[in-house]
C-alpha positions as a printed Julia matrix, in Angstrom:
321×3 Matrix{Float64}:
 -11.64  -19.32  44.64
 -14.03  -20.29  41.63
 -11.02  -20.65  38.82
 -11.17  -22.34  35.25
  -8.41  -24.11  33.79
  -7.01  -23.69  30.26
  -4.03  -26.27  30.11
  -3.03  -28.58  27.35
   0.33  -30.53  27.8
   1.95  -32.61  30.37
   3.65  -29.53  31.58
   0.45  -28.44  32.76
  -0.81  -31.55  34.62
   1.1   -30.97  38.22
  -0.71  -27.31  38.39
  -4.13  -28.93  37.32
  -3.78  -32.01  39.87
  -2.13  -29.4   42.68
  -5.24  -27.16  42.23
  -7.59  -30.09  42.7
  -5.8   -31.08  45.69
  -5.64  -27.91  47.34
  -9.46  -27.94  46.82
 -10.39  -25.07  44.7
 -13.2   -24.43  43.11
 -12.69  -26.07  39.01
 -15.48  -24.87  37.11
 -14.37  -26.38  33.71
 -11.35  -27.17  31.73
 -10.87  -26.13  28.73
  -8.04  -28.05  26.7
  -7.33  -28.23  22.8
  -9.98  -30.79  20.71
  -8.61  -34.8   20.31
  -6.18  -34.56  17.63
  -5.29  -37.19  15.4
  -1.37  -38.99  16.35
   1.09  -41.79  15.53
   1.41  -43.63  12.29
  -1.75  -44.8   12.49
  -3.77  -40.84  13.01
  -5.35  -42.32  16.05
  -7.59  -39.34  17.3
  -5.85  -38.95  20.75
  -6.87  -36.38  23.55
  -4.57  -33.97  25.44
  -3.16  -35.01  28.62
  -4.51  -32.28  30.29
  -8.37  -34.07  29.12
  -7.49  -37.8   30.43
  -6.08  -36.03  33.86
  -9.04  -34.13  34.36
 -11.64  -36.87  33.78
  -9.93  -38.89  36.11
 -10.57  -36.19  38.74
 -14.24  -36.06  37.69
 -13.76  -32.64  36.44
 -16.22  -30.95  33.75
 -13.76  -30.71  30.14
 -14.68  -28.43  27.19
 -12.59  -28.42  23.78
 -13.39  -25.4   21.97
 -11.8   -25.29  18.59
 -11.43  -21.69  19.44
 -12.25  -19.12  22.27
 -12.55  -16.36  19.8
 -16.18  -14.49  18.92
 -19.5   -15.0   20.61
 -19.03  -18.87  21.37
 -15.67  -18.15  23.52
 -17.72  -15.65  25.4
 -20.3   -17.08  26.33
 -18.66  -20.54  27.3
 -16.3   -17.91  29.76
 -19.72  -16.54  30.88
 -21.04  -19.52  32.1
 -19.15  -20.65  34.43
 -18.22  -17.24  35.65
 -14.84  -17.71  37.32
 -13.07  -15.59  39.54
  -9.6   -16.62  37.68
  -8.47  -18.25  34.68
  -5.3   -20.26  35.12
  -3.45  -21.06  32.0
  -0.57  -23.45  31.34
   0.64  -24.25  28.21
  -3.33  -23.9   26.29
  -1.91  -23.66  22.99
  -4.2   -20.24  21.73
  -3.86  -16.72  22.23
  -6.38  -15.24  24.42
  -9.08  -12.96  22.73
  -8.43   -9.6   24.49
 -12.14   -9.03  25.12
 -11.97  -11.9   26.92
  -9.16  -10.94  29.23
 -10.93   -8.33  32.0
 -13.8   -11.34  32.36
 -12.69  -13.06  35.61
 -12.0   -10.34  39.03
  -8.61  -11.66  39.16
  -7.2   -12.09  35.06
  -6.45  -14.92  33.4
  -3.42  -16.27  35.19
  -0.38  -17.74  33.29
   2.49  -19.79  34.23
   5.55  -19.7   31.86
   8.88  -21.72  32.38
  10.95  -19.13  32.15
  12.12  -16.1   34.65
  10.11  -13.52  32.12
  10.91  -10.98  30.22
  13.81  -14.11  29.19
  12.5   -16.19  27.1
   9.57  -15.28  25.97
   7.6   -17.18  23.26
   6.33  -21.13  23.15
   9.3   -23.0   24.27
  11.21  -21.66  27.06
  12.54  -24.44  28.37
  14.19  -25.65  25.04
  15.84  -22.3   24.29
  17.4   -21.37  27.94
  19.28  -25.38  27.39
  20.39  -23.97  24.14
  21.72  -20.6   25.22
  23.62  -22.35  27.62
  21.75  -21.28  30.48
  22.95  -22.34  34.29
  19.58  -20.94  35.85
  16.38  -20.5   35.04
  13.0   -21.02  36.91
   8.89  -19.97  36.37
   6.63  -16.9   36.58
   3.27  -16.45  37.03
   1.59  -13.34  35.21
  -1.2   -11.67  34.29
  -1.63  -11.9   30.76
  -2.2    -8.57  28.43
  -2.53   -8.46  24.79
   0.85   -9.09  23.93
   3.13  -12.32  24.18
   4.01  -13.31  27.54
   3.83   -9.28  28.3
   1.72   -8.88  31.39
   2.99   -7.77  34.57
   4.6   -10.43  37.29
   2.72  -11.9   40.21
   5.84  -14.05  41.19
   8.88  -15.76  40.37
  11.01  -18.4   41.26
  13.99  -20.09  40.36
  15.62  -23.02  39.31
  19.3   -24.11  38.86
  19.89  -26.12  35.42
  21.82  -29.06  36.49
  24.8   -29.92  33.59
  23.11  -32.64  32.64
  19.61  -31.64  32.36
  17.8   -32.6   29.07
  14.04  -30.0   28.0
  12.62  -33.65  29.43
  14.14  -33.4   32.94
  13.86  -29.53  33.28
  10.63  -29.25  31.96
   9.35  -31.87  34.72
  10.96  -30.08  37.63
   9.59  -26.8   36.55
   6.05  -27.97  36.35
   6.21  -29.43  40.05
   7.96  -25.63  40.82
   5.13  -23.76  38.71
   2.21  -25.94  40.44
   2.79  -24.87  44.16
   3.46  -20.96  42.63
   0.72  -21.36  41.1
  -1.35  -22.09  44.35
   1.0   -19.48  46.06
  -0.13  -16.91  43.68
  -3.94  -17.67  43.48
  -3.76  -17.49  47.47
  -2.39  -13.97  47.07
  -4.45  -12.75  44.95
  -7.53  -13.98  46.89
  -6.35  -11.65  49.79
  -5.33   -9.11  47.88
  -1.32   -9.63  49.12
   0.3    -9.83  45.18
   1.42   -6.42  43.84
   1.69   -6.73  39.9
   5.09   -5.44  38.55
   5.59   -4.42  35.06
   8.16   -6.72  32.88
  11.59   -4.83  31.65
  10.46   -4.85  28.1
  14.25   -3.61  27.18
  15.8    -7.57  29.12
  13.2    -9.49  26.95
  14.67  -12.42  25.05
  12.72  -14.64  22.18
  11.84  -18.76  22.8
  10.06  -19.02  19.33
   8.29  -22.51  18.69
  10.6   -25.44  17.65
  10.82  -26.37  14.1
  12.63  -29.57  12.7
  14.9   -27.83  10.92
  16.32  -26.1   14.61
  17.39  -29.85  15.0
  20.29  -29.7   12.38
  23.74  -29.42  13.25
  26.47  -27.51  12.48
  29.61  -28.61  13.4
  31.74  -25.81  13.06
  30.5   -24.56  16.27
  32.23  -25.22  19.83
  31.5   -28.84  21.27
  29.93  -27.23  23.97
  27.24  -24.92  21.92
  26.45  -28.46  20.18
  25.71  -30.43  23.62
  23.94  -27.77  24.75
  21.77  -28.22  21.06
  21.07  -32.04  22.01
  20.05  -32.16  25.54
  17.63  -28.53  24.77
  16.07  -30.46  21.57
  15.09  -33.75  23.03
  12.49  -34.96  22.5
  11.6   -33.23  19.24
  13.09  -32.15  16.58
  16.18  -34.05  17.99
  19.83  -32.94  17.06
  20.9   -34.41  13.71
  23.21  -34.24  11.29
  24.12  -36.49   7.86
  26.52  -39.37   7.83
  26.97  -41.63   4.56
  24.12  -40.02   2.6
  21.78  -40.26   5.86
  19.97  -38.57   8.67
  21.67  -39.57  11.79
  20.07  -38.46  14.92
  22.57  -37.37  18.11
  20.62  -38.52  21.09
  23.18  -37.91  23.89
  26.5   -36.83  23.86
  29.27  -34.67  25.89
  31.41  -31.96  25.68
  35.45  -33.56  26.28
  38.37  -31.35  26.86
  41.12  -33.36  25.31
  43.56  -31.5   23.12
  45.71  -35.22  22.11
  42.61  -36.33  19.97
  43.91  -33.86  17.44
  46.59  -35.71  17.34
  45.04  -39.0   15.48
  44.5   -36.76  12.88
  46.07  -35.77   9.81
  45.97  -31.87   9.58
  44.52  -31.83   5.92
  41.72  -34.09   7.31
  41.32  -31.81  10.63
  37.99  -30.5    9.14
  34.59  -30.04  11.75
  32.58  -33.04  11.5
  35.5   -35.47  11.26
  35.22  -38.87  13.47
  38.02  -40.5   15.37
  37.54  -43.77  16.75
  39.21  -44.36  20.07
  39.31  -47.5   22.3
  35.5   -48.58  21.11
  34.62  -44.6   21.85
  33.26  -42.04  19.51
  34.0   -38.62  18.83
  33.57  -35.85  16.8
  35.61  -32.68  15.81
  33.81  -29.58  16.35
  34.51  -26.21  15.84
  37.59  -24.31  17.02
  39.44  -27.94  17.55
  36.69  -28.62  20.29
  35.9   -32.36  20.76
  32.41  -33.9   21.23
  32.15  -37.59  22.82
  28.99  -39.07  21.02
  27.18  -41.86  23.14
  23.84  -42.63  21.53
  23.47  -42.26  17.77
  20.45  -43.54  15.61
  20.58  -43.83  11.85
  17.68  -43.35   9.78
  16.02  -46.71   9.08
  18.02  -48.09  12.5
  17.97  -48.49  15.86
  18.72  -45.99  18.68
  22.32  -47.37  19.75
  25.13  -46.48  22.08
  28.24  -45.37  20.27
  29.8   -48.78  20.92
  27.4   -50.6   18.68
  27.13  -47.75  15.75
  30.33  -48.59  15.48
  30.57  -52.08  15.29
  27.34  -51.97  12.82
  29.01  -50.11  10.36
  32.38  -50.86  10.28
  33.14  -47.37  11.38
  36.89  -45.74  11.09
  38.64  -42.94  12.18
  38.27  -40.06   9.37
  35.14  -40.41   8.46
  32.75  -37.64   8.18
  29.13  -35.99   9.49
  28.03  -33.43   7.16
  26.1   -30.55   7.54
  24.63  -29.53   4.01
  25.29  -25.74   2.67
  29.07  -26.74   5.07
């Protein structure tokens, strides 16, 4: 099968190197423009450009695929599919009925859940225990079209978006073959979504990163392992942003103890035996292991303490709290 690939993360890299492998036919692949990066606004390409130059495959970066221009680059190479993981654009819909079989999406989610531009992140933060990835058709709308196939994936308890999002890009690349297969044989009967099951995964923004502690211990470990790497979970401590890079959930009901019950407010610290932990809501108990304050180093909890002198009482704030 003659397919083009539209792909722009690292998510998308095991389906682009899979469908290389598995010899079929890569007309072009069309990623996002270099983009400037780091402290320095180095212009930088997209993974998805450095993987496919080192497989000697043709790359185009189209600022856009709307109008004439988008056309006409589809035109040209006249595939039979368009696979797309992760592009980054929505898809012109007079574009759409250009290839025989679609344009061909995979999204880390088991759709209609989580629909939107960051799956992964949001079924970690719902507290999800299984998830997994489809491959669809894509329609007009947002992550609408009709299933090809699914599969799934358990989310192990200590799974991070990092760690998920890796295992579900090896699971979408070999559906991803699966499903092109089909499709060339005509085996894959399309089923509509259940519009009325469909949840939201709406794009990350920093200030999804900030914590509030009056929730359960567990909602707020769930938070930190779905925002890594970015925004991050964070919170204030002594007039300063304080990240929460890894932590756990505790069930021990005798930490309330250390505390004073004036003082038994969310967000308060106890220090016990050179270990860290933080009241939550409903008198739930979070064991903080690495912490970075701004200006700082990332640190286990062992060393935040030592480096500031920290005691039992002390407070993370969450402002508007």
């Amino acid at each position: 099968m003659k397919v083009v690939f539209c792909g722009t993360p690292e998510f998308a890299l095991p389906t682009l190197k899979r469908l290389a492998a598995e010899k079929f036919a890569i007309a072009a692949v069309i990623t996002q423009p270099d983009r400037p990066k780091g402290r320095g606004l180095t212009l930088t390409p997209p993974p998805v450009k450095v993987a496919a130059q080192e497989l000697g495959l043709r790359v185009e970066q189209p600022e856009e695929l709307r109008g004439e221009s988008g056309r006409k680059l589809l035109e040209r190479f006249a595939p039979e599919a368009v696979v797309i993981v992760g592009y980054g654009q929505i898809i012109p819909a007079d574009l759409l009925d250009l290839p025989k079989h679609g344009w061909i999406n995979l999204h880390a989610s088991l759709l209609p859940k989580y629909r939107g531009a960051a799956p992964v992140n949001w079924a970690l933060m719902r507290g999800e225990t299984v998830t997994g990835v489809t491959t669809m058709r894509i329609d007009a709308g947002l992550d609408t079209g009709p299933i090809l196939l699914q599969r799934e994936e358990a989310i192990r308890e200590d799974d991070t978006a990092i760690t998920l999002g890796q295992r579900l890009a090896e699971l979408g690349a070999g559906l991803m073959v699966e499903t092109l297969r089909g499709l060339a044989v005509g085996s894959l009967i399309p089923r509509p979504q259940e519009h009325s099951q469909a949840t939201k995964a709406p794009l990350l923004k920093k200030q999804h990163g900030l914590i509030d502690w009056r929730l359960r211990a567990r909602e707020i470990y769930n938070r930190v392992r779905g925002l890594l790497p970015w925004p991050g979970a964070f919170t204030t401590f002594r007039d300063k942003l304080c990240h929460i890079w890894w932590a756990q959930s505790v069930a021990d009901s005798s930490l309330s103890a250390r505390l004073e019950e004036p003082v038994l407010v969310s967000g308060t610290l106890v220090v016990e035996h050179h270990r860290l932990y933080v009241l939550c809501g409903e008198k739930t108990w979070l064991r903080l292991e690495e912490l970075q304050l701004a200006d700082r180093k990332r640190v286990a909890a062992r060393d935040f303490i030592n480096g500031l002198r920290l005691r039992t009482g002390e407070r993370f704030t969450t402002p508007g709290t």
